[in-house]
C-alpha positions as CSV (number, residue, x, y, z in Angstrom):
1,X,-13.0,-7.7,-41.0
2,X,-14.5,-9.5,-38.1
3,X,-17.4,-10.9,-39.7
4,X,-18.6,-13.6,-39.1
5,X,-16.8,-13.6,-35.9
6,X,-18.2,-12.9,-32.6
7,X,-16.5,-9.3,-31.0
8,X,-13.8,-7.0,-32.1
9,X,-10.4,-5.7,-32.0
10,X,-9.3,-5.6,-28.1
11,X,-11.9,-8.8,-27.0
12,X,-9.1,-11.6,-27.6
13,X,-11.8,-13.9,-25.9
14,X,-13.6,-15.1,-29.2
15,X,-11.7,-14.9,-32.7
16,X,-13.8,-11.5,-33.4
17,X,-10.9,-9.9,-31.7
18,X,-7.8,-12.0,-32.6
19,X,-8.4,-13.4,-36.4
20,X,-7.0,-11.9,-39.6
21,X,-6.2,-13.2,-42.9
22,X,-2.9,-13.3,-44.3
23,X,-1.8,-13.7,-47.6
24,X,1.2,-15.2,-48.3
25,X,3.7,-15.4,-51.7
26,X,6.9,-17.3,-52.7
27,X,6.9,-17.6,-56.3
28,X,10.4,-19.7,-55.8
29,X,8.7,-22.1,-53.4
30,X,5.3,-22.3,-53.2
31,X,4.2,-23.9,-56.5
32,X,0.3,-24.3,-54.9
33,X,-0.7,-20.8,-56.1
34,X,-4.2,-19.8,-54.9
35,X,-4.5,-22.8,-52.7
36,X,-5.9,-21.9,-49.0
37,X,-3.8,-24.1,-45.3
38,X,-6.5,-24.3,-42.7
39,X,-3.3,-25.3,-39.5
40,X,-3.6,-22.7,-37.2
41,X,-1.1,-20.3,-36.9
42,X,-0.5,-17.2,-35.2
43,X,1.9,-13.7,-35.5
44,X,4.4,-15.7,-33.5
45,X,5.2,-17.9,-36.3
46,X,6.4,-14.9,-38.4
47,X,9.4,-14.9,-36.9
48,X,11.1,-18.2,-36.7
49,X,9.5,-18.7,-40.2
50,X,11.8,-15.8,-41.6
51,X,14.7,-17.1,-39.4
52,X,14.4,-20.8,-40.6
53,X,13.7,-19.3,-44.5
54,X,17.0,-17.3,-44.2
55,X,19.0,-19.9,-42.6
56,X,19.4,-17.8,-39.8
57,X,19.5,-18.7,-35.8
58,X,18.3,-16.5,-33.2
59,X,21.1,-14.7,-31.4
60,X,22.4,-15.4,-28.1
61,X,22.0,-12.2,-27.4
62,X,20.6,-8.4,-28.3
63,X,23.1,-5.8,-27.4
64,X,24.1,-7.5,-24.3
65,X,20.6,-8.9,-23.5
66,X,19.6,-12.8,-23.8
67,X,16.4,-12.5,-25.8
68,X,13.5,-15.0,-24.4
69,X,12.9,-18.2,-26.5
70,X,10.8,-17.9,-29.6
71,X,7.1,-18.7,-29.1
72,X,6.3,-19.8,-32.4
73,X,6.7,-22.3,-34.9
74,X,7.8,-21.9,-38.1
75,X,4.5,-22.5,-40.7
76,X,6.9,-23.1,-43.7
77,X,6.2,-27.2,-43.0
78,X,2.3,-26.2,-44.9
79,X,3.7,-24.3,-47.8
80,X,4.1,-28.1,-49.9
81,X,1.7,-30.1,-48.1
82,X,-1.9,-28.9,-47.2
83,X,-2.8,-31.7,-45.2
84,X,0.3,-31.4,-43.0
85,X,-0.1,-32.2,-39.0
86,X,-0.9,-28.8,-37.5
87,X,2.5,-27.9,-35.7
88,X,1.4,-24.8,-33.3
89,X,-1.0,-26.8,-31.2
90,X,-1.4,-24.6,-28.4
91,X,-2.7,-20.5,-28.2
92,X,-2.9,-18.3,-25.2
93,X,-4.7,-14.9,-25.5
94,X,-5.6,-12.4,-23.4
95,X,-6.7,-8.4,-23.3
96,X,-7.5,-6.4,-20.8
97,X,-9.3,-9.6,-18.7
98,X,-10.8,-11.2,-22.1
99,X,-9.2,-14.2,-22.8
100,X,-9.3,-17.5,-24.1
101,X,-7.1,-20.6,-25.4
102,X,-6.6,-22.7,-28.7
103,X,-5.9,-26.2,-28.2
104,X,-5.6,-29.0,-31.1
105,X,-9.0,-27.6,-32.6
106,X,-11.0,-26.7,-29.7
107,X,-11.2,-23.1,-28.3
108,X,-12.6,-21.8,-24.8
109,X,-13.2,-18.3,-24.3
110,X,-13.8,-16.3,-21.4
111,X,-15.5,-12.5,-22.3
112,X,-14.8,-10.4,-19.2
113,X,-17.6,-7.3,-19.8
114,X,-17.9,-4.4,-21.4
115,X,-16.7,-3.5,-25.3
116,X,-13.0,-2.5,-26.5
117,X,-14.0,1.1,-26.4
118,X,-14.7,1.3,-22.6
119,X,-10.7,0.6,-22.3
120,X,-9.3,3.5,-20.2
121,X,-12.3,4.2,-18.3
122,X,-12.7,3.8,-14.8
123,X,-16.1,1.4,-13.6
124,X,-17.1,-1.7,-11.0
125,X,-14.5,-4.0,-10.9
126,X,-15.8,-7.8,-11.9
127,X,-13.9,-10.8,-10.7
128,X,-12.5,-12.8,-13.2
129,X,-14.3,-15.7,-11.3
130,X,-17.4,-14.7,-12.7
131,X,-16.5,-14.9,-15.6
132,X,-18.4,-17.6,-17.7
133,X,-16.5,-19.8,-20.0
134,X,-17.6,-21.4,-23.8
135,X,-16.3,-24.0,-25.5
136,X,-15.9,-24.6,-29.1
137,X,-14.8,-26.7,-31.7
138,X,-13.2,-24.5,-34.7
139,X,-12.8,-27.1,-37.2
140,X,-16.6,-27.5,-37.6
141,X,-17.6,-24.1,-36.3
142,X,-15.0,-21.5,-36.8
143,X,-17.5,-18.8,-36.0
144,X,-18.4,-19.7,-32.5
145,X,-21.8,-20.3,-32.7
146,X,-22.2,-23.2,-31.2
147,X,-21.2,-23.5,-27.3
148,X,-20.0,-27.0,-26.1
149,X,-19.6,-26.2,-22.1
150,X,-22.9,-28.3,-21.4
151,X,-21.5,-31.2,-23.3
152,X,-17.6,-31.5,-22.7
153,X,-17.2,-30.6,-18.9
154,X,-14.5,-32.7,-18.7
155,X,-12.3,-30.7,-21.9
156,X,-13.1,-27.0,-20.8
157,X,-11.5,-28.3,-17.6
158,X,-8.3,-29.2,-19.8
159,X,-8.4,-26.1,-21.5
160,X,-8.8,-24.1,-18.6
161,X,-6.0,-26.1,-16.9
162,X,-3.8,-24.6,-20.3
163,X,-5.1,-21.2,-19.4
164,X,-3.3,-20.8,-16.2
165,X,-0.7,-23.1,-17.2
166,X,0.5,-20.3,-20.2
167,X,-1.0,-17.4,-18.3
168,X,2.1,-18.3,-15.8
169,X,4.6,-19.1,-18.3
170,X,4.3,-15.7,-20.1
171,X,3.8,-13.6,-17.5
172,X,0.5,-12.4,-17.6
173,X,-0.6,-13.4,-14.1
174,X,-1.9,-12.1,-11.8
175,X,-4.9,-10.6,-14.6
176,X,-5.4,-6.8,-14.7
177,X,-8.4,-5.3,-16.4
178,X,-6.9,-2.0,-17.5
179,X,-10.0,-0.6,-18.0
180,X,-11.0,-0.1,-14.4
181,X,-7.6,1.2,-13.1
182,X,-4.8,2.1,-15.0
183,X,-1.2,2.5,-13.3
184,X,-0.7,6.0,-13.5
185,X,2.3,7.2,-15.7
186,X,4.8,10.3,-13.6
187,X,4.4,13.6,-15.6
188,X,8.0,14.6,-16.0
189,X,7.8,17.5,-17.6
190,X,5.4,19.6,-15.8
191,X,8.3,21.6,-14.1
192,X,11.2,21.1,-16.0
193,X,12.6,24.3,-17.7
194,X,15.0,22.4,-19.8
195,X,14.7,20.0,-22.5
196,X,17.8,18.4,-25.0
197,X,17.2,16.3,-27.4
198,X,20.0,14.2,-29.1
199,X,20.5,13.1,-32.7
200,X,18.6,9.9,-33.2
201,X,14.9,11.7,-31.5
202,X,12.4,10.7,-33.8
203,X,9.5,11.4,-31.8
204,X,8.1,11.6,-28.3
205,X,5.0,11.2,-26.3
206,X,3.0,14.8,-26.4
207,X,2.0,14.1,-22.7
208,X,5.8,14.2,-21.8
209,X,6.7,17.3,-24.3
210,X,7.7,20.6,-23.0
211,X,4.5,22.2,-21.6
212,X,4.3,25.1,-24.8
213,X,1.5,26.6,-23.9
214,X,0.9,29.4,-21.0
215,X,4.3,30.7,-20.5
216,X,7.4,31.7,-22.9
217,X,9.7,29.5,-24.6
218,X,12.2,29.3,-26.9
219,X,13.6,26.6,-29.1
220,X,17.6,26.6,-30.0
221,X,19.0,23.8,-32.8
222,X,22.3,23.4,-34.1
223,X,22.3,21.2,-37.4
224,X,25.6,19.8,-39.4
225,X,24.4,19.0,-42.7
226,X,28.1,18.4,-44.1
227,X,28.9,19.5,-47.3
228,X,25.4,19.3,-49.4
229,X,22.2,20.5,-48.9
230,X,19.4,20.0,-46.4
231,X,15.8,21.4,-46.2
232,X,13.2,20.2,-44.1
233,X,11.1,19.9,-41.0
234,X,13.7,19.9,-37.9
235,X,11.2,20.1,-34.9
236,X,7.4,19.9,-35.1
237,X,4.5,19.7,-32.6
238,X,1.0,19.8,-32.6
239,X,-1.5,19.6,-36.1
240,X,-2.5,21.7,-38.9
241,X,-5.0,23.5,-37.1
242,X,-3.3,24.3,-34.1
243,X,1.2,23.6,-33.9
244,X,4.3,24.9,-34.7
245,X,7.0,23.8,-37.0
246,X,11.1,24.6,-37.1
247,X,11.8,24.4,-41.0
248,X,15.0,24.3,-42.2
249,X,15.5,26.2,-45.7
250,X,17.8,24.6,-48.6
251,X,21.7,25.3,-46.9
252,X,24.6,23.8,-47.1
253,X,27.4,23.6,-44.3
254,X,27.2,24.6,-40.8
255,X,24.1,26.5,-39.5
């Protein structure tokens, strides 16, 4: 699904890595059936779309917590008119040091090395100084196969000025390319003897289950299935060549 863009999944530096299609249906409102919008938008317009379609305002707050302003805009303003003003002018990206920035049409992208499937592996740091930036213009070149740098010095340096600008504002500053160090997660489980888990547990980490394997264990769970019947997997761990399962036969009441 990347074709024809340049990269993949993980290298949000060139569209390759950050573009998908999205079909959209509203038989009660959208009347242009078939018809393709060319505004940029991006998964951060899904949200206050549905909000603004429902009538709905974002809450003040989550259980207890004020949730951070909404980072989209709603795309509902294309859904009559296809020539609309594009409303979501301005993109930040970035993965693992790969990054780049939409702006009114133009894109510049920054690849920082490597492929998505070296992520998680330790190698030479590269400074993100090094990193060489292109420039593009999306509405006549979508695919990126034209660079601009040479010819619009004076826009990468406004686009790169929007770079650290949003970098800032979200919170991804100062970069970290994951794939040369990772912050190392505590094992909490190693020594523990003695594990609870409360109604509600859907599933958990394997890397922070109860160590199973090389010493004895046993597994004790008390189920109120009220006054009708229950079957089904209670507790389950590893896959069908190699796990265990607790399975809970048709019963009724108190077991």
């Amino acid at each position: 699904m990347t074709a024809p863009f340049q990269w993949m999944k993980q290298i949000a530096s060139h569209l390759g890595g950050t573009h998908n299609p999205m079909v959209l249906t509203w038989p009660a409102d959208i009347t242009d059936r078939g018809a393709i919008r060319e505004q940029f938008t991006h998964v951060n317009d899904l949200a206050p779309k549905i909000l603004e379609l429902a009538g709905i305002a974002q809450p003040d707050t989550v259980e207890g917590v004020a949730p951070l302003p909404m980072d989209g805009t709603c795309l509902a303003y294309s859904f009559a008119d296809p020539e609309a003003p594009e409303r979501h002018e301005t993109q930040y990206f970035e993965v693992n040091g790969h990054r780049s920035i939409y702006h009114r049409g133009w894109m510049a992208s920054a690849h920082h090395g490597g492929v998505s499937w070296t992520v998680g592996r330790p190698g030479t740091p590269r400074l993100f100084e090094d990193d060489e930036w292109e420039l593009y213009e999306l509405r006549s070149d979508l695919s990126q196969v034209h660079d601009l740098v040479q010819q619009e010095p004076e826009r990468l340096a406004e686009l790169t000025a929007l770079v650290t600008e949003h970098a800032e504002r979200v919170g991804i500053l100062p970069l970290h390319d994951a794939r040369v160090s990772r912050t190392p997660m505590p094992n909490l489980v190693e020594d523990r003897t003695s594990f609870t888990f409360h109604a509600g547990t859907v599933g958990i980490p394997e890397s922070q289950a109860p160590r199973m394997v090389g010493r004895s264990w046993h597994l004790r769970a008390v189920l109120d299935v009220g006054e009708g019947t229950a079957q089904g997997a209670v507790a389950s761990m590893g896959g069908r060549a190699a796990g265990w399962a607790l399975w809970l036969a048709r019963t009724a009441g108190l077991c």
